[in-house]
N, CA, C and O atoms as CSV, one atom per row, in Angstrom:
chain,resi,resn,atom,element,x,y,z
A,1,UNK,N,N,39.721,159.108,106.372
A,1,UNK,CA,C,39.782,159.026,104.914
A,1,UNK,C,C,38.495,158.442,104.332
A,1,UNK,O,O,38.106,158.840,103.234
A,2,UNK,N,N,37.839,157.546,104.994
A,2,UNK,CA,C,36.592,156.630,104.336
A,2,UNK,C,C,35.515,158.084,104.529
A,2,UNK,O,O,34.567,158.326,103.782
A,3,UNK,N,N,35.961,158.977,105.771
A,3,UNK,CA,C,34.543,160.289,105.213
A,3,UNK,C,C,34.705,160.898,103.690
A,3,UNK,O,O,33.787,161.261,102.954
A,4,UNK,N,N,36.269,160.912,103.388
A,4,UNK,CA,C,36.733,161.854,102.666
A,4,UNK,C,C,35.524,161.184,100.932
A,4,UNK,O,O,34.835,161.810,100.127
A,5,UNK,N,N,35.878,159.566,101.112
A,5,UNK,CA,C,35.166,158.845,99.839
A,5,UNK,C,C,33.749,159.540,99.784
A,5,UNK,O,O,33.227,160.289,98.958
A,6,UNK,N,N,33.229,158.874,101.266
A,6,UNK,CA,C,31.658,159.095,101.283
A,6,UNK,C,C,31.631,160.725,100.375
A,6,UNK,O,O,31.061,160.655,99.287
A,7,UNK,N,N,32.182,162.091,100.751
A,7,UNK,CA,C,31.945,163.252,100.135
A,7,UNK,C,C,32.017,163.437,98.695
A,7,UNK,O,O,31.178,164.096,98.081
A,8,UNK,N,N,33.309,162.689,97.989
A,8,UNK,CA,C,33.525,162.334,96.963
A,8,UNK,C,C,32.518,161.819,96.322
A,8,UNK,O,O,32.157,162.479,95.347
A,9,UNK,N,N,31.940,160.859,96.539
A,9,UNK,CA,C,31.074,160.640,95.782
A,9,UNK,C,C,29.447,160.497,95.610
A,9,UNK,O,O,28.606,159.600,95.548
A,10,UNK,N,N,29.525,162.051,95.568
A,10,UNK,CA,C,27.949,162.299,95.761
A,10,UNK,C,C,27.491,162.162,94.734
A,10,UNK,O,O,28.325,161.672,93.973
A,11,UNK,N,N,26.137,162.421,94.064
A,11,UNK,CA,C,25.536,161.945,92.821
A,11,UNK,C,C,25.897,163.530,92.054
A,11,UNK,O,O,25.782,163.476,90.830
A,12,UNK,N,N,26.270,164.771,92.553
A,12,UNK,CA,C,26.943,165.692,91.806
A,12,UNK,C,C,28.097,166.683,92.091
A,12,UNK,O,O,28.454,167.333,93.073
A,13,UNK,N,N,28.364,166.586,91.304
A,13,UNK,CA,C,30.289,167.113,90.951
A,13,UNK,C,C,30.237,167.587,92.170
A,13,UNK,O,O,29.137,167.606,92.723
A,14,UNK,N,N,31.563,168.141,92.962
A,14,UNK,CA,C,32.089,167.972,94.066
A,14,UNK,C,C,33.514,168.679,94.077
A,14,UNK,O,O,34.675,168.270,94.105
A,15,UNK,N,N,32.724,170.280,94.034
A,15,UNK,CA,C,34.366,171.222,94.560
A,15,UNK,C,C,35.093,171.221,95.995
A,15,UNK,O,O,34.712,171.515,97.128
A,16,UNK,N,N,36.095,170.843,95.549
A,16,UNK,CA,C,37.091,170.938,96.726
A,16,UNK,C,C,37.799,172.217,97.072
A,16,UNK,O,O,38.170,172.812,96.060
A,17,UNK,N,N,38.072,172.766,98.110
A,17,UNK,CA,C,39.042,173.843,98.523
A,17,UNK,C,C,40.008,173.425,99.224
A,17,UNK,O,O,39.499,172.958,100.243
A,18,UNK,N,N,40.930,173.339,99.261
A,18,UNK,CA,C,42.120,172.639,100.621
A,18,UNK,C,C,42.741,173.648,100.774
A,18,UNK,O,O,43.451,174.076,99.864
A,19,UNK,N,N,42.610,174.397,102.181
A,19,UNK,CA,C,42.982,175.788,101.929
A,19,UNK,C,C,43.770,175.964,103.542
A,19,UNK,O,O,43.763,175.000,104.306
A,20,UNK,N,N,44.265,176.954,103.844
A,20,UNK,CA,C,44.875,176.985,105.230
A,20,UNK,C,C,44.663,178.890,105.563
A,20,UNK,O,O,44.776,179.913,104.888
A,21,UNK,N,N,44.299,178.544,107.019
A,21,UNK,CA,C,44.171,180.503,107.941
A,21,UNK,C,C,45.371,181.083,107.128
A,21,UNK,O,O,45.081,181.901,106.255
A,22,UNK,N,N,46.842,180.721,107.332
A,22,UNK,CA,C,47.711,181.705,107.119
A,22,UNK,C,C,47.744,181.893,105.835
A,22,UNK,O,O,48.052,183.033,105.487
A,23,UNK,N,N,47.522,181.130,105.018
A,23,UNK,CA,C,47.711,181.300,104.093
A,23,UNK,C,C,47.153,182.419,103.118
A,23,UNK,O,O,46.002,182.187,102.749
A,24,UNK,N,N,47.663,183.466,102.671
A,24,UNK,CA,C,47.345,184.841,101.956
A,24,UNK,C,C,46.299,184.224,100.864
A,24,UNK,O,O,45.162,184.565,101.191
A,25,UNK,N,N,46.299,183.597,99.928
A,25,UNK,CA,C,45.412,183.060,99.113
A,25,UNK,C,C,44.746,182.301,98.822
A,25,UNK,O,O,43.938,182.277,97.894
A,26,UNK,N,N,45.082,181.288,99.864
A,26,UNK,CA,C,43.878,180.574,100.753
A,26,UNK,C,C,42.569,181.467,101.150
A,26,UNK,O,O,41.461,180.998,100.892
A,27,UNK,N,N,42.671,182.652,101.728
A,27,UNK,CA,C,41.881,183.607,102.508
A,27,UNK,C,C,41.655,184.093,101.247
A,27,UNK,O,O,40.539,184.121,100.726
A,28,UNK,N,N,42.609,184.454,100.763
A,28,UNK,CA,C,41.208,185.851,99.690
A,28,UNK,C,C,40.578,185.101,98.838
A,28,UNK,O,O,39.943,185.748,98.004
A,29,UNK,N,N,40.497,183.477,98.703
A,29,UNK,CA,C,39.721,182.714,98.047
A,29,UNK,C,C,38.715,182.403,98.688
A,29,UNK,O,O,37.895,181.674,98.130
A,30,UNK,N,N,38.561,182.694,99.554
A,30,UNK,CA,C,37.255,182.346,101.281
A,30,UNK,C,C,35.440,182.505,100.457
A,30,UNK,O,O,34.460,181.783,100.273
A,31,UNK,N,N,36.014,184.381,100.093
A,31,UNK,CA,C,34.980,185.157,98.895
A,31,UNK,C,C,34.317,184.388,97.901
A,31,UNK,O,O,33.164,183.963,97.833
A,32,UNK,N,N,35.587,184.276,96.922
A,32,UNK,CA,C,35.286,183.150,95.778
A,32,UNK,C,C,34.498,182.063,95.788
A,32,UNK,O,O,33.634,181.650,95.014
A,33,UNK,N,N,35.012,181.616,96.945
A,33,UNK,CA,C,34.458,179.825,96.931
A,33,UNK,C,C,32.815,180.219,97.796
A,33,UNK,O,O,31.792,179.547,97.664
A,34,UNK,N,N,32.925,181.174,98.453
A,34,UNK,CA,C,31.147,181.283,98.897
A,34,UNK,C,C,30.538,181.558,97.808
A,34,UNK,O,O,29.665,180.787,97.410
A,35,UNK,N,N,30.885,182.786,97.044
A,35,UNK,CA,C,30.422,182.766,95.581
A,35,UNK,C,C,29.788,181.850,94.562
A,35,UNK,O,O,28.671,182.120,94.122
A,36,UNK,N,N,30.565,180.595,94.099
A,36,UNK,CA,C,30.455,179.175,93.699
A,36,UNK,C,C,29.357,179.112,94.098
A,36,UNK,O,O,28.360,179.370,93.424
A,37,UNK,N,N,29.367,178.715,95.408
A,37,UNK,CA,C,28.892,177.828,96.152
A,37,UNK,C,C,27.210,178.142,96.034
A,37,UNK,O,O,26.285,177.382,95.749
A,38,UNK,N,N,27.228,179.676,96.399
A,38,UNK,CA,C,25.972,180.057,96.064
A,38,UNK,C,C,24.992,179.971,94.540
A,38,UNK,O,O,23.806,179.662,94.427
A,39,UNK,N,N,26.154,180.433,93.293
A,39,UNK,CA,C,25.742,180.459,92.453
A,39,UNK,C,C,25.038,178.944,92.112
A,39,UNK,O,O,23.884,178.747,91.733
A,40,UNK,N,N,25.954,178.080,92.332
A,40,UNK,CA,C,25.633,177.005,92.058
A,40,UNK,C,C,24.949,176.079,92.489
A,40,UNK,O,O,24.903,175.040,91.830
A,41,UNK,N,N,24.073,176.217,93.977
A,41,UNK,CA,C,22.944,175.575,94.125
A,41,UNK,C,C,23.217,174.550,94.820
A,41,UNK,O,O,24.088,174.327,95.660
A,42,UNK,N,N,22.111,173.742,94.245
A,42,UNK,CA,C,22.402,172.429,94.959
A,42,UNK,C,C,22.880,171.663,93.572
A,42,UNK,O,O,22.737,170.441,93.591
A,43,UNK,N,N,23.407,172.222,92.427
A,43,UNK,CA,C,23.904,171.409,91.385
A,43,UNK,C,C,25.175,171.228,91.632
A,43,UNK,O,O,25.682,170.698,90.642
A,44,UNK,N,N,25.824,171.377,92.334
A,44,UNK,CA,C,27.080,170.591,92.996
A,44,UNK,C,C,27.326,171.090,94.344
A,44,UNK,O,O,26.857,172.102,94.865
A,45,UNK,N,N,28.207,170.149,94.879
A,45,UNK,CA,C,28.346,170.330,96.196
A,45,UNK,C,C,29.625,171.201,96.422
A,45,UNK,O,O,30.524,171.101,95.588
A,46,UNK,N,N,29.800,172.170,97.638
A,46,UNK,CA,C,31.330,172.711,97.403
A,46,UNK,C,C,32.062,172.710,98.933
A,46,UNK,O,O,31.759,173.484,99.841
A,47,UNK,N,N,32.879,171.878,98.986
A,47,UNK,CA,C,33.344,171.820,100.381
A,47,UNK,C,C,34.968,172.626,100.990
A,47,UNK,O,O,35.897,172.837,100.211
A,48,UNK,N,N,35.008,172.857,101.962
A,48,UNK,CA,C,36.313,173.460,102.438
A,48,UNK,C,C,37.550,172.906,103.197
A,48,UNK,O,O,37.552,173.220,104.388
A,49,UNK,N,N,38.578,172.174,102.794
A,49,UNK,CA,C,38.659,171.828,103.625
A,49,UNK,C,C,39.993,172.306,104.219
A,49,UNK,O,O,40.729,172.919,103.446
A,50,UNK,N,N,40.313,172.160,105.186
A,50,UNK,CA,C,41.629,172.559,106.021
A,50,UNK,C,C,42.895,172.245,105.968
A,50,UNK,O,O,43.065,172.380,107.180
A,51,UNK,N,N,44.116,171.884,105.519
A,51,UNK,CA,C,45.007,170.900,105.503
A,51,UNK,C,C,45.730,171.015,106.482
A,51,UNK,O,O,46.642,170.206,106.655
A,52,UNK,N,N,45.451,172.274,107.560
A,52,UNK,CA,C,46.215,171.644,108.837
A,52,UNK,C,C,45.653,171.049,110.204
A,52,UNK,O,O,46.161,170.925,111.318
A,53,UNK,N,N,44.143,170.663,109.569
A,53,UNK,CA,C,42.919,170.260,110.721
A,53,UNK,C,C,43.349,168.473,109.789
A,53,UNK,O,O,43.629,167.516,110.511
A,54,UNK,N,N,43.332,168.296,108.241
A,54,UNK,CA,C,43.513,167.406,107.939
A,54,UNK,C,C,44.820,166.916,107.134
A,54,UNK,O,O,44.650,166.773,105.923
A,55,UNK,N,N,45.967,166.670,107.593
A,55,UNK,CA,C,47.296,166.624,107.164
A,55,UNK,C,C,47.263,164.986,106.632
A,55,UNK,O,O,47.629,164.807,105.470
A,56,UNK,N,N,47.054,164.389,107.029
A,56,UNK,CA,C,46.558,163.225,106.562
A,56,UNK,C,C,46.382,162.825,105.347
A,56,UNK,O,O,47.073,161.930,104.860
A,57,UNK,N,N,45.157,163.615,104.512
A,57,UNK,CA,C,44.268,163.611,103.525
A,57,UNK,C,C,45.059,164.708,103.053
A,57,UNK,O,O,44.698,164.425,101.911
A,58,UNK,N,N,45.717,165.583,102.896
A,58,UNK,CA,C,46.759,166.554,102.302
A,58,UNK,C,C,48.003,165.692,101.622
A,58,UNK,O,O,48.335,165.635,100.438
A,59,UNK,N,N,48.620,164.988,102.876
A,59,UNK,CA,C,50.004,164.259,101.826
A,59,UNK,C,C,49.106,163.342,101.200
A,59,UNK,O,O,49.297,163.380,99.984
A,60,UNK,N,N,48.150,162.482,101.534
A,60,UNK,CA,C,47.497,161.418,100.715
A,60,UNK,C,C,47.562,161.982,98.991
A,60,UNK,O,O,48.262,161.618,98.046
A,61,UNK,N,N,46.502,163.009,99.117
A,61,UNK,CA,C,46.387,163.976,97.605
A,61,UNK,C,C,47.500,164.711,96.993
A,61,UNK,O,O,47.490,165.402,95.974
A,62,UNK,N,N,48.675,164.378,97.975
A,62,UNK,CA,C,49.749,165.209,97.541
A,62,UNK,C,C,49.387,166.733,97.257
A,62,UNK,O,O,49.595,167.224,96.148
A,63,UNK,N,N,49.058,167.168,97.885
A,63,UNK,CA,C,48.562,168.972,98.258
A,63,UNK,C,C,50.186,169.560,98.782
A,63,UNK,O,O,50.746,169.433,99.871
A,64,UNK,N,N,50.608,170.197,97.584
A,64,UNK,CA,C,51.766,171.009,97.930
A,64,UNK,C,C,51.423,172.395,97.695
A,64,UNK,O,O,51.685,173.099,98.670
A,65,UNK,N,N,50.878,173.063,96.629
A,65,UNK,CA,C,50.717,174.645,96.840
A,65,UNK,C,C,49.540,175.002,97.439
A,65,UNK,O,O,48.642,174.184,97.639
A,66,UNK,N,N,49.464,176.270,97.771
A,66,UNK,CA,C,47.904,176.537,98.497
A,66,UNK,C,C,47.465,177.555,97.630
A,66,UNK,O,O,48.349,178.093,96.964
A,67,UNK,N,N,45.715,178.148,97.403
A,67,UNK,CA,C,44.768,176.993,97.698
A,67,UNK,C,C,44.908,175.726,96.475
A,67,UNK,O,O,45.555,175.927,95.447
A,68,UNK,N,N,44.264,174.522,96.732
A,68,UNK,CA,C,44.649,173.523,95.400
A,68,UNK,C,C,43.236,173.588,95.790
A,68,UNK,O,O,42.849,173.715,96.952
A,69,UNK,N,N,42.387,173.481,94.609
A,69,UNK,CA,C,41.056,173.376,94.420
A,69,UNK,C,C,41.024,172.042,93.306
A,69,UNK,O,O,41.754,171.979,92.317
A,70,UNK,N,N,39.731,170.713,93.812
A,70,UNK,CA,C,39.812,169.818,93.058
A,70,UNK,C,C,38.332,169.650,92.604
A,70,UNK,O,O,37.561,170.223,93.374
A,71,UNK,N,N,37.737,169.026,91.576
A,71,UNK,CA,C,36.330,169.158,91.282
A,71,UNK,C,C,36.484,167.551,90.960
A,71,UNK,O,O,37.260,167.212,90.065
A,72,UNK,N,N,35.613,166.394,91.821
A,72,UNK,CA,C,35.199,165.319,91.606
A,72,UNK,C,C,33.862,165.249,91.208
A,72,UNK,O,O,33.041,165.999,91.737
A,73,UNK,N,N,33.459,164.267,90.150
A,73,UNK,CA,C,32.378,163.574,89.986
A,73,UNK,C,C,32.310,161.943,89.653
A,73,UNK,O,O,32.704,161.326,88.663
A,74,UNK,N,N,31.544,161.411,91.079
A,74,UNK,CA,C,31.080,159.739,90.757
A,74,UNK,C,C,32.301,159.426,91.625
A,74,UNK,O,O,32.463,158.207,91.574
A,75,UNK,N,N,33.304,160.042,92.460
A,75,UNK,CA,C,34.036,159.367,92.736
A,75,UNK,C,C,35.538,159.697,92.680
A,75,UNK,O,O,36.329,159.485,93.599
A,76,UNK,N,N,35.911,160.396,91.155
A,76,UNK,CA,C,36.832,160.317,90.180
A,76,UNK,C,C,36.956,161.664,90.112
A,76,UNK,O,O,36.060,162.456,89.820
A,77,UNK,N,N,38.516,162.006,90.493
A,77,UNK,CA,C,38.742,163.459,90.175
A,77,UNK,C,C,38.517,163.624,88.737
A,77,UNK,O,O,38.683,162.769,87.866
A,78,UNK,N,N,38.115,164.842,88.599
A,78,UNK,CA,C,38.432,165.437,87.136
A,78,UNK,C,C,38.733,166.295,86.690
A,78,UNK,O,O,38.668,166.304,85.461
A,79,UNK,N,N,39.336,167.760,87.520
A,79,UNK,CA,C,39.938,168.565,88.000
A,79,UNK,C,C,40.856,168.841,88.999
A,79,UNK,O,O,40.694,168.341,90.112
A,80,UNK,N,N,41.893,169.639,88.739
A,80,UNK,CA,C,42.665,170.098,89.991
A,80,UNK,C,C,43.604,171.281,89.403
A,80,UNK,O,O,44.260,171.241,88.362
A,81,UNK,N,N,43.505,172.313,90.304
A,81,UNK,CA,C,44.807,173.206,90.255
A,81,UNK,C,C,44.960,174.293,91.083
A,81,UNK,O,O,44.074,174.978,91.596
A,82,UNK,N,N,46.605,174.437,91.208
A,82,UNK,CA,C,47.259,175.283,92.380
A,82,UNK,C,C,46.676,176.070,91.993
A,82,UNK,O,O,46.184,176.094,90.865
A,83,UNK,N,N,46.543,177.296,93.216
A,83,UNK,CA,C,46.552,178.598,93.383
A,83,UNK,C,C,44.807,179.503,93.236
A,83,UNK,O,O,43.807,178.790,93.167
A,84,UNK,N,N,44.680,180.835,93.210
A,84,UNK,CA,C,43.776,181.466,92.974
A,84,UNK,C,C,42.781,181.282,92.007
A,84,UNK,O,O,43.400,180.502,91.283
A,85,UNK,N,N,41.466,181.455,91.345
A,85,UNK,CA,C,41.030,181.296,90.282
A,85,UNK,C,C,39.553,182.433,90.712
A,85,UNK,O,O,39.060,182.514,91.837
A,86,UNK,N,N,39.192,183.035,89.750
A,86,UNK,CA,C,38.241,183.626,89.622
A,86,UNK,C,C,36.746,182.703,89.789
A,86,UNK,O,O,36.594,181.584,89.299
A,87,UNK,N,N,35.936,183.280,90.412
A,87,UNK,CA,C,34.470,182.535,90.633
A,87,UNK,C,C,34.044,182.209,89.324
A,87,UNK,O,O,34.120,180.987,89.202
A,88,UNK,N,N,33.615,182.765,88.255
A,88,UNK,CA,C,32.718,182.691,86.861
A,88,UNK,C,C,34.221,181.034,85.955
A,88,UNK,O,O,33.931,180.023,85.315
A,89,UNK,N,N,35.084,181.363,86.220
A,89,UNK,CA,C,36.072,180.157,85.738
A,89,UNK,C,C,35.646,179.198,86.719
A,89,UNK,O,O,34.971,178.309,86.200
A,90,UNK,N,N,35.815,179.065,88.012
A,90,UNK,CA,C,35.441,177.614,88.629
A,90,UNK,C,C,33.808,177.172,88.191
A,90,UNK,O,O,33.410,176.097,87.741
A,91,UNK,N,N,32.979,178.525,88.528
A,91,UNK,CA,C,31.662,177.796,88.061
A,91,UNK,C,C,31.881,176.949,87.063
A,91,UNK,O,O,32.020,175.726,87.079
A,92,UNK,N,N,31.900,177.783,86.117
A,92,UNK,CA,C,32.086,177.180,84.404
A,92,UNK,C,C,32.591,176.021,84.618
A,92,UNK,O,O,31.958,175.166,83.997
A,93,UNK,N,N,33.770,175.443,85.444
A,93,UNK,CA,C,34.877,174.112,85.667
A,93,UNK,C,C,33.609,173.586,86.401
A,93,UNK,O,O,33.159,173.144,85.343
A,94,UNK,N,N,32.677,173.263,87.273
A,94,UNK,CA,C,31.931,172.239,87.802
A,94,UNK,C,C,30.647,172.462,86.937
A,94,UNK,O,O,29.798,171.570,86.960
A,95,UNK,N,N,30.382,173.837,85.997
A,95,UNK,CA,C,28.984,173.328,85.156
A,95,UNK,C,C,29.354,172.497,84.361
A,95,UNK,O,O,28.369,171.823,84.060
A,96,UNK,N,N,30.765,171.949,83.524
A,96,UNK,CA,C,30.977,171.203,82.818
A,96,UNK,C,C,30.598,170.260,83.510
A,96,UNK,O,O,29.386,170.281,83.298
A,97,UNK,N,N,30.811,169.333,84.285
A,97,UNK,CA,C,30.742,168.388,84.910
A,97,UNK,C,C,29.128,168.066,85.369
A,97,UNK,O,O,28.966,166.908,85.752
A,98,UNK,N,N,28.231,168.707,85.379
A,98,UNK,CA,C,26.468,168.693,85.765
A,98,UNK,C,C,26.086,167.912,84.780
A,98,UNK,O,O,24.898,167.617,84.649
């Protein structure tokens, strides 16, 4: 959990994926989130993470639907929500935050 802080709080915003293999929309979000990731540089960071490599850090965040995508900055969530989302909407959700 103390890695999970260190990632959290980088000096910019900080997309989360908590996503799982079986999961049908977990996977077709795989696309999406490389997408982000690219568009967006090094102006935020975008990480992936597993919730059945990390179950731990899943009930901690209370992660019940899949994918739950969260966007921190400084520390402090400031985003979160179940399910699918289009690339040009998440960008837009972490350029607010730059």
């Amino acid at each position: 959990m103390s890695k999970f802080g260190e990632l959290i709080s980088a000096h910019v915003p900080v997309l989360i994926d908590f996503y799982t293999e079986w999961n049908e929309s977990s996977v077709s979000m795989h696309e999406v989130i490389r997408d982000v990731a690219a568009a967006l540089g090094d102006k935020a960071k975008v990480i992936k993470i597993d919730v059945d490599k990390n179950q731990e850090l899943a009930e901690a965040l209370r992660i019940k639907g899949l994918p739950t995508l969260m966007v921190y900055k400084n520390g402090q969530m400031v985003w979160r929500q179940s399910g699918e989302l289009d690339a040009n909407s998440l960008i837009s959700i972490v350029q607010d935050q730059i």
